[in-house]
Backbone and ligand atoms as CSV (ligand in chain L), in Angstrom:
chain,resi,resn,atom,element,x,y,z
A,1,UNK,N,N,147.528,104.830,94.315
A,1,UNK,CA,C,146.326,105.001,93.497
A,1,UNK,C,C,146.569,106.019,92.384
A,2,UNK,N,N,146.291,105.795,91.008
A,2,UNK,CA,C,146.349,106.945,89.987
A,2,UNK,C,C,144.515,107.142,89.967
A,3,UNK,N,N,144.965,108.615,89.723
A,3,UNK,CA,C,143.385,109.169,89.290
A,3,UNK,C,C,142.875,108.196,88.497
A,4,UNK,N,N,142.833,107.365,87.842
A,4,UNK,CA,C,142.044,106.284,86.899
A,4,UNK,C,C,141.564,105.724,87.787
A,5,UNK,N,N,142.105,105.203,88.976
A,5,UNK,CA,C,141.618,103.890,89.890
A,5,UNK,C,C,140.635,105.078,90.588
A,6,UNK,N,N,140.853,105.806,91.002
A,6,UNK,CA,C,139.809,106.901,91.659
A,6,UNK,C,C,138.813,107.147,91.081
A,7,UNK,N,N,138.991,106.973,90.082
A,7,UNK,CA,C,137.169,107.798,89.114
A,7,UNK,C,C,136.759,106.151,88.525
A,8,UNK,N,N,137.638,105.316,88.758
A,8,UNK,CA,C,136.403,103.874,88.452
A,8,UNK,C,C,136.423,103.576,90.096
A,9,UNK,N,N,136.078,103.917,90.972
A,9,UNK,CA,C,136.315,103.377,92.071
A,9,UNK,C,C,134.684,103.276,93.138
A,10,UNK,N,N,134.464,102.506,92.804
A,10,UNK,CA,C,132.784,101.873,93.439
A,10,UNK,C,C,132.338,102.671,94.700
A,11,UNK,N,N,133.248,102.677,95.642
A,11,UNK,CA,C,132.818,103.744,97.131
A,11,UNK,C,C,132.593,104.961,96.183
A,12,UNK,N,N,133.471,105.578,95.714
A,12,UNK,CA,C,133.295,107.100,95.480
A,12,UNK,C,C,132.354,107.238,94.578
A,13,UNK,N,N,131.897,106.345,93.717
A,13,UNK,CA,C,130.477,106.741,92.581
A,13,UNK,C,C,129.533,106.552,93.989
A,14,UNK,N,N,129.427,105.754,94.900
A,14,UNK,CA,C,128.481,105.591,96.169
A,14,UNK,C,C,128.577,107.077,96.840
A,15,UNK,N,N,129.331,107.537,97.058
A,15,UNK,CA,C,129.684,108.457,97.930
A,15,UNK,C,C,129.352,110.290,97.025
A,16,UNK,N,N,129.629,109.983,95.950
A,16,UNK,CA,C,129.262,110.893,94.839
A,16,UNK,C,C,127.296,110.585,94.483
A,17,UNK,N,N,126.481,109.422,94.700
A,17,UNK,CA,C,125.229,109.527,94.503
A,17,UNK,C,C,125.292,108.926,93.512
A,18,UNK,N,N,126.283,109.075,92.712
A,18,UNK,CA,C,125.985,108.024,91.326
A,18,UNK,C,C,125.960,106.490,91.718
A,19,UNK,N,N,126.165,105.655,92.418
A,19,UNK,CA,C,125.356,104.354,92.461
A,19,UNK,C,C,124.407,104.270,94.118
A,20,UNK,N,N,123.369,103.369,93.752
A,20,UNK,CA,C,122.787,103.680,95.552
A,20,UNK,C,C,123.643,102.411,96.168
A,21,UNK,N,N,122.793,103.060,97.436
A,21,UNK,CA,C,123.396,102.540,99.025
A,21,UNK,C,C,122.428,102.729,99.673
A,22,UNK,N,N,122.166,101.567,100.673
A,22,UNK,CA,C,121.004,102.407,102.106
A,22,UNK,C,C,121.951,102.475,102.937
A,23,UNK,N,N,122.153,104.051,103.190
A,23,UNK,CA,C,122.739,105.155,104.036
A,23,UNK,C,C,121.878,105.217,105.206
A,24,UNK,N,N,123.178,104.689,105.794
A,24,UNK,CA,C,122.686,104.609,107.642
A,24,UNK,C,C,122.965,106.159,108.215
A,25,UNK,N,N,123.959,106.754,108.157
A,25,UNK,CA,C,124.738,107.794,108.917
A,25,UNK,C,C,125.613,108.274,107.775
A,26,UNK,N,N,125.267,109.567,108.042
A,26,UNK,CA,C,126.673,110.416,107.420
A,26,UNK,C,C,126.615,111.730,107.955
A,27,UNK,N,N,127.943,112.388,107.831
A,27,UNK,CA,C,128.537,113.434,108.337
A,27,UNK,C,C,128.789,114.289,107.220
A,28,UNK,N,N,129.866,115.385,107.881
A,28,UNK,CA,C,131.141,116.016,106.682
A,28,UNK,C,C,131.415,115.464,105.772
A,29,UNK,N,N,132.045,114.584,106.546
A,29,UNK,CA,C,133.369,114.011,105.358
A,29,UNK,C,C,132.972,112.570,105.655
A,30,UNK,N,N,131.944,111.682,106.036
A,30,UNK,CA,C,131.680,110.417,106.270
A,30,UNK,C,C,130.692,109.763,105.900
A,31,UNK,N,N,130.462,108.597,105.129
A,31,UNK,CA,C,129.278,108.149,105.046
A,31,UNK,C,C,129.070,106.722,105.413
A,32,UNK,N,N,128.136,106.277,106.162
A,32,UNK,CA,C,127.773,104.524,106.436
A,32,UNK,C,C,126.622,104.189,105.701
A,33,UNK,N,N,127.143,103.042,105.116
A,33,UNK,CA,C,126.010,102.233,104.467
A,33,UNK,C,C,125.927,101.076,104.428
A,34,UNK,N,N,125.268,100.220,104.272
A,34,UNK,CA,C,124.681,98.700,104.549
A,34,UNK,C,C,125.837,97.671,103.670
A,35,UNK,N,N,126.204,96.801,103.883
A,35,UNK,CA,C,127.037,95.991,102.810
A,35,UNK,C,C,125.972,95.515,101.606
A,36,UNK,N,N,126.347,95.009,100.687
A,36,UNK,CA,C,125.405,94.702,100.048
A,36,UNK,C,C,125.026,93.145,100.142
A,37,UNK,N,N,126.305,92.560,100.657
A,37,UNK,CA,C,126.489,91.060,101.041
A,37,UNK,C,C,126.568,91.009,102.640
A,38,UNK,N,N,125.706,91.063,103.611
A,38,UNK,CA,C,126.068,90.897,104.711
A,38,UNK,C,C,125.961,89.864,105.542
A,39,UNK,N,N,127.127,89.791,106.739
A,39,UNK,CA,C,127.593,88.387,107.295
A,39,UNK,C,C,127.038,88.779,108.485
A,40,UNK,N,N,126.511,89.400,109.027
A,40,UNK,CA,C,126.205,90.113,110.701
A,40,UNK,C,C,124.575,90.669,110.279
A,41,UNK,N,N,123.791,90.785,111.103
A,41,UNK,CA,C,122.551,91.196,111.199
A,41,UNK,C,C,122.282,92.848,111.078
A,42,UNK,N,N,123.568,93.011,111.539
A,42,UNK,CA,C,124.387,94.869,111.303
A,42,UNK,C,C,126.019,94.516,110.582
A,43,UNK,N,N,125.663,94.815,109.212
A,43,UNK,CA,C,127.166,94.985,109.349
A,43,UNK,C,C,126.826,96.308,108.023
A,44,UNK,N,N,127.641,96.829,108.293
A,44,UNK,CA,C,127.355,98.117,107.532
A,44,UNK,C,C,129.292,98.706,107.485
A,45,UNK,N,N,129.101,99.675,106.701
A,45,UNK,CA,C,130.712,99.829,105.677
A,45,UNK,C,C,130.439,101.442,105.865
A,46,UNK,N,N,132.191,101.965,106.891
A,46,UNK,CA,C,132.130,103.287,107.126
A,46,UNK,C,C,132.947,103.451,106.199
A,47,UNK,N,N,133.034,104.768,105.812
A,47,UNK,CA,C,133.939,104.880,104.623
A,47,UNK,C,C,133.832,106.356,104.523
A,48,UNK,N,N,135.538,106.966,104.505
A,48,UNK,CA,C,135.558,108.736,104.036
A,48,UNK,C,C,134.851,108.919,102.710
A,49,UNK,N,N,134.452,110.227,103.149
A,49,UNK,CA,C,133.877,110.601,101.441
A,49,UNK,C,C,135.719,110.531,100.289
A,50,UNK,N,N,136.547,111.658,101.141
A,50,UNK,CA,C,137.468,111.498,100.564
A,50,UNK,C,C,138.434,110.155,100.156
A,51,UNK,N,N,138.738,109.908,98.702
A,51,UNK,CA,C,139.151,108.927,98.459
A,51,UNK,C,C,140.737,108.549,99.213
A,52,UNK,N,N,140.986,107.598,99.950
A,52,UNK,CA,C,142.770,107.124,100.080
A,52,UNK,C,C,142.412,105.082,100.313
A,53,UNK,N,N,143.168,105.081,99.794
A,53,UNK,CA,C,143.428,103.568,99.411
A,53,UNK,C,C,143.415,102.536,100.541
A,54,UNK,N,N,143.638,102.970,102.096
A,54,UNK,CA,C,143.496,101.674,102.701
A,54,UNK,C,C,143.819,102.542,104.226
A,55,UNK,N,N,143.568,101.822,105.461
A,55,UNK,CA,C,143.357,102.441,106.446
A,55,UNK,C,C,144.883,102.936,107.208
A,56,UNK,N,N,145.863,102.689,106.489
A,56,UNK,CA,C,147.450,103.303,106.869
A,56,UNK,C,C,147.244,104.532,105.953
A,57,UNK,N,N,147.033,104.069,105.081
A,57,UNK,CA,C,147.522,105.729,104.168
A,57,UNK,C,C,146.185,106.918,104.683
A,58,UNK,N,N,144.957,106.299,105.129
A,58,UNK,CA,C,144.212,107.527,105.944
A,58,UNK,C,C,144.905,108.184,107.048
A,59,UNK,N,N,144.982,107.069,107.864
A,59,UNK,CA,C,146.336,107.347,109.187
A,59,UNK,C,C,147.230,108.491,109.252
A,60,UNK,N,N,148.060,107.941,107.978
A,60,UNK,CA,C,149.647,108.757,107.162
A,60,UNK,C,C,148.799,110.287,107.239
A,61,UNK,N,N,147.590,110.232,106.183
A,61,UNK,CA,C,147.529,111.482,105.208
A,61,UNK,C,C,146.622,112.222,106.220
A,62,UNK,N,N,145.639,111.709,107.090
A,62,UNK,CA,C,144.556,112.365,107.797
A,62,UNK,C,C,144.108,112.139,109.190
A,63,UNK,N,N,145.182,111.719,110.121
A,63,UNK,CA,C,144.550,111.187,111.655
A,63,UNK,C,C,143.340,111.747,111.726
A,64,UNK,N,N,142.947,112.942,111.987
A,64,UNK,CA,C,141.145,113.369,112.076
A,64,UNK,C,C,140.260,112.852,111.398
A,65,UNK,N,N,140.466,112.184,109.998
A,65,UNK,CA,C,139.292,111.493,109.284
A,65,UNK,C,C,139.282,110.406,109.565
A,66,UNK,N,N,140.144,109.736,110.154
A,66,UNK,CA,C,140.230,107.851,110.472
A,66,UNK,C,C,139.393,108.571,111.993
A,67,UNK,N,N,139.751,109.134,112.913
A,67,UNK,CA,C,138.674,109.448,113.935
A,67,UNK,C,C,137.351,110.041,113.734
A,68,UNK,N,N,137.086,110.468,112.735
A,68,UNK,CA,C,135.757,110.632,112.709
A,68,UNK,C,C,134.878,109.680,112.353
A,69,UNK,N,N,135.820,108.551,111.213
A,69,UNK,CA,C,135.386,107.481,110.610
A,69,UNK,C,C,134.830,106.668,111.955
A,70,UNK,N,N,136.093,106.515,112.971
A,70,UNK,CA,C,135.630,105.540,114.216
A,70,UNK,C,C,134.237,106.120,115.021
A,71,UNK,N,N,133.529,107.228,115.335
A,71,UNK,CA,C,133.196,108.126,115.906
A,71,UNK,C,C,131.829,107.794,114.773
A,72,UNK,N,N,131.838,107.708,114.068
A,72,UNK,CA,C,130.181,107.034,112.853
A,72,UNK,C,C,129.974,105.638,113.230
A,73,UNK,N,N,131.400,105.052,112.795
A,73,UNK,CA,C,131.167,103.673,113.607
A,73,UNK,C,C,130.346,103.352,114.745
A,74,UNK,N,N,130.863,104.069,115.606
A,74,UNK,CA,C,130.614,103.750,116.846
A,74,UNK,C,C,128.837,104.113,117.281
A,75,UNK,N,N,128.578,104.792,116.742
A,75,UNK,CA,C,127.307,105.804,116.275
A,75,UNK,C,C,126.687,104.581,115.898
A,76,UNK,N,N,126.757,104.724,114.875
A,76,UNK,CA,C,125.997,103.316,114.302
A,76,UNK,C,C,125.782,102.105,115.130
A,77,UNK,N,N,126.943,101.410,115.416
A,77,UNK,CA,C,126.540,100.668,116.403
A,77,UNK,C,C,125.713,100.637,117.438
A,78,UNK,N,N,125.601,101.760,117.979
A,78,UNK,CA,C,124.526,102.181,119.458
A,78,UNK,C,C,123.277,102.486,118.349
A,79,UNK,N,N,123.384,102.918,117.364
A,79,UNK,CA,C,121.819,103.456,116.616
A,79,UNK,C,C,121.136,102.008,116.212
A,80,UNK,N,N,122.256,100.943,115.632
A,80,UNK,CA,C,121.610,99.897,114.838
A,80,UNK,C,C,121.748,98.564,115.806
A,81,UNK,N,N,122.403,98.424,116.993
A,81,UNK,CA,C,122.602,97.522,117.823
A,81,UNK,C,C,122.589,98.000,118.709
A,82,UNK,N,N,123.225,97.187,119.831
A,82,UNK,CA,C,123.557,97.840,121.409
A,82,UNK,C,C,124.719,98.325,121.709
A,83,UNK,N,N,125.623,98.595,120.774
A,83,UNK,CA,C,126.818,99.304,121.151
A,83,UNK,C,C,127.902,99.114,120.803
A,84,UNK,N,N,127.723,97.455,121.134
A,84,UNK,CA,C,129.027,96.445,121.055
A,84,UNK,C,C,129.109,95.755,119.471
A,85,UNK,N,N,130.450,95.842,119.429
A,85,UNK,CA,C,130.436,95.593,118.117
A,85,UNK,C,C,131.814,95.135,116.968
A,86,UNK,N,N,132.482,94.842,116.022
A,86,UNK,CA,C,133.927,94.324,115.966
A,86,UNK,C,C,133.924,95.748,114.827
A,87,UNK,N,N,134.989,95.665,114.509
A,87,UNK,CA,C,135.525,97.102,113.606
A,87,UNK,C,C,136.670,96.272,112.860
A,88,UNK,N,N,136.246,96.342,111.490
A,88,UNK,CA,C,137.085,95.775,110.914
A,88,UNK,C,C,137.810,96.236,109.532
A,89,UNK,N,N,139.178,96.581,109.583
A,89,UNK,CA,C,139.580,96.958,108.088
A,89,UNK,C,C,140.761,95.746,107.116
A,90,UNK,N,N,139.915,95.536,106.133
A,90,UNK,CA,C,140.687,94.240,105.705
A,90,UNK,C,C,141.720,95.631,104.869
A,91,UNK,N,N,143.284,95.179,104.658
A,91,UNK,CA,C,144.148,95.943,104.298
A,91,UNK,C,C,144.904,95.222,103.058
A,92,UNK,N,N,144.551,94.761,101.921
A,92,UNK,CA,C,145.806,94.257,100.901
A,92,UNK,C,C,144.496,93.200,101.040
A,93,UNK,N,N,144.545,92.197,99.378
A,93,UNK,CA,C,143.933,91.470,98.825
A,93,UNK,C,C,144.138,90.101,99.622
A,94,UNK,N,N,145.080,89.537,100.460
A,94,UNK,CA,C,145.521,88.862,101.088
A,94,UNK,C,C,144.773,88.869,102.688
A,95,UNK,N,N,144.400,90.353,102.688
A,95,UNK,CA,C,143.078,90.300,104.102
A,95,UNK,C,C,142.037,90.281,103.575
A,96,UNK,N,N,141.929,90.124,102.458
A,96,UNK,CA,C,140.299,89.893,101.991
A,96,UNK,C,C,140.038,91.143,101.222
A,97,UNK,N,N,140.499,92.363,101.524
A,97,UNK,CA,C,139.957,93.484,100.524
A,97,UNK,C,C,140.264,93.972,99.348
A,98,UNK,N,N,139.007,93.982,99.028
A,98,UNK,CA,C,138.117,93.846,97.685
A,98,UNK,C,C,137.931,95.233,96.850
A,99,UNK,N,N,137.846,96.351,97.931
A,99,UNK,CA,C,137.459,97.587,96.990
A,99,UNK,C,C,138.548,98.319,98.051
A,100,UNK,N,N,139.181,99.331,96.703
A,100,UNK,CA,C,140.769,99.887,97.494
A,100,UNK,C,C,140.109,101.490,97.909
A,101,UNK,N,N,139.193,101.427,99.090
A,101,UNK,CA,C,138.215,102.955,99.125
A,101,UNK,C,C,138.666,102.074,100.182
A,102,UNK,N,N,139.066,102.814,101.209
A,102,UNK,CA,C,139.667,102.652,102.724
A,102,UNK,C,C,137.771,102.686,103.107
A,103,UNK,N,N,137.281,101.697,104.146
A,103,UNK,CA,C,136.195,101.241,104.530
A,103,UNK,C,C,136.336,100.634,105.686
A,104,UNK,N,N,135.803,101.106,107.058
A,104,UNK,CA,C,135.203,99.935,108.399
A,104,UNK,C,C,134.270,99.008,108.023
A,105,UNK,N,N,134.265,97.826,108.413
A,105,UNK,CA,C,133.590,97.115,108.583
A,105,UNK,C,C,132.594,97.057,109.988
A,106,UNK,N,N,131.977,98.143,110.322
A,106,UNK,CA,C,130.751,97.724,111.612
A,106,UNK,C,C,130.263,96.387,111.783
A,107,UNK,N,N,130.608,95.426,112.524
A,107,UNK,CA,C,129.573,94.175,112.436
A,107,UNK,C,C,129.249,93.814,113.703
A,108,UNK,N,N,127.572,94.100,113.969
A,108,UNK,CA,C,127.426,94.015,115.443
A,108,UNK,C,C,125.772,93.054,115.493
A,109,UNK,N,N,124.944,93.128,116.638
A,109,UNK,CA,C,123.864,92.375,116.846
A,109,UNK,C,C,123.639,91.337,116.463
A,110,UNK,N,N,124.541,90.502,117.078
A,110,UNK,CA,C,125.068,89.111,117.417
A,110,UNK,C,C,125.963,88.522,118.431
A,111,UNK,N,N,125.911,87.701,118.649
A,111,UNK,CA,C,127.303,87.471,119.448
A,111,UNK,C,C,127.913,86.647,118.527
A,112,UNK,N,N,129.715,87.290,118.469
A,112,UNK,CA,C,130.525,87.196,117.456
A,112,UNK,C,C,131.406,85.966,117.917
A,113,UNK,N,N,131.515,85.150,116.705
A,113,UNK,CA,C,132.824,84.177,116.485
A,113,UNK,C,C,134.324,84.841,116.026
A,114,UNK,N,N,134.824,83.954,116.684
A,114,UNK,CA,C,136.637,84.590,116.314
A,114,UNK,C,C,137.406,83.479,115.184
A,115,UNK,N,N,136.528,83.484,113.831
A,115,UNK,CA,C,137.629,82.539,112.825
A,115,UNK,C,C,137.915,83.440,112.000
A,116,UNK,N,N,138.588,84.409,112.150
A,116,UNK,CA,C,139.651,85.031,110.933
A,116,UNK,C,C,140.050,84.492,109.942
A,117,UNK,N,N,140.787,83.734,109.968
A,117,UNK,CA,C,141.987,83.251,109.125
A,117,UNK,C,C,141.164,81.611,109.105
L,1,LIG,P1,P,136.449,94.354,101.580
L,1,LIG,O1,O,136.366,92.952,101.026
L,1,LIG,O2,O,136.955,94.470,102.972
L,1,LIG,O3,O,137.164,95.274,100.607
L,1,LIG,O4,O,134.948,94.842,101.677
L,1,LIG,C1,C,134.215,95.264,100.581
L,1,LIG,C2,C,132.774,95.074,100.934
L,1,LIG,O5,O,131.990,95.849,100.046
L,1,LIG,C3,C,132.259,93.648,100.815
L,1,LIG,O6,O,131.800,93.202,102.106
L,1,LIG,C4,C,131.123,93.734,99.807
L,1,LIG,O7,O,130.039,92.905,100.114
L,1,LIG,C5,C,130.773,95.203,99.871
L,1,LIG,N1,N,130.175,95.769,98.675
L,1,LIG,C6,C,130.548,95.581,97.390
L,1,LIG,N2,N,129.776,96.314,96.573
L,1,LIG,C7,C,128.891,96.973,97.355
L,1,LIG,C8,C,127.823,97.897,97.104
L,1,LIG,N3,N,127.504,98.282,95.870
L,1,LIG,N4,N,127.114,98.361,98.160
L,1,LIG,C9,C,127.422,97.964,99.418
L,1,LIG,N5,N,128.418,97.119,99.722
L,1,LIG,C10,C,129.147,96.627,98.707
């Protein structure tokens, strides 16, 4: 990521207040908010405040923030469903992702189908 892709980068104007979101949960360093397109009855998008590009390089640069990230998740799920729920990080344009702001996918209160691919 160069600082250019960081300061046009859609999570972090969300995460900065400059564009809205309905904000389910947030922490420190964490914020959940609703997708704007959603496929699940809950599916809502965890995401560090701090910017890193995809859920290895959080890993690499920050094991404690990818666990706190899971730890909102999981939160959410018991706040907005019953608990149970899939966790999903699409990684490279080829898994589907769309905005390079490392993001969970929460998608719960339903019972879930398995067509990935
Ligand atoms: P991905 O395709 O895994 O990168 O996921 C990006 C997700 O962000 C998609 O599910 C979009 O529907 C969602 N999205 C895009 N723009 C917004 C927005 N302004 N507010 C909330 N969710 C958004």
């Amino acid at each position: 990521m160069t600082s250019d892709d960081v300061n046009d980068c859609l999570f972090c104007k969300i995460v900065a207040g400059d564009l809205p979101a309905d904000v389910v949960d947030t922490s420190d360093r964490v914020v959940a908010f609703r997708d704007i397109d959603p496929k699940a009855p809950v599916h809502v998008l965890v995401v560090p405040k701090e910017h890193h590009g995809d859920v290895s390089v959080l890993a690499a640069a920050d094991p404690q923030l990818l666990a706190e990230v899971v730890e909102v998740a999981d939160r959410v799920a018991h706040d907005l469903a019953d608990g149970q729920y899939r966790f999903i990080f699409n990684s490279g344009p080829r898994a589907g992702q769309s905005v390079f702001h490392v993001h969970g996918h929460v998608i719960a209160g339903t019972q879930l189908g398995w067509t990935p691919a």
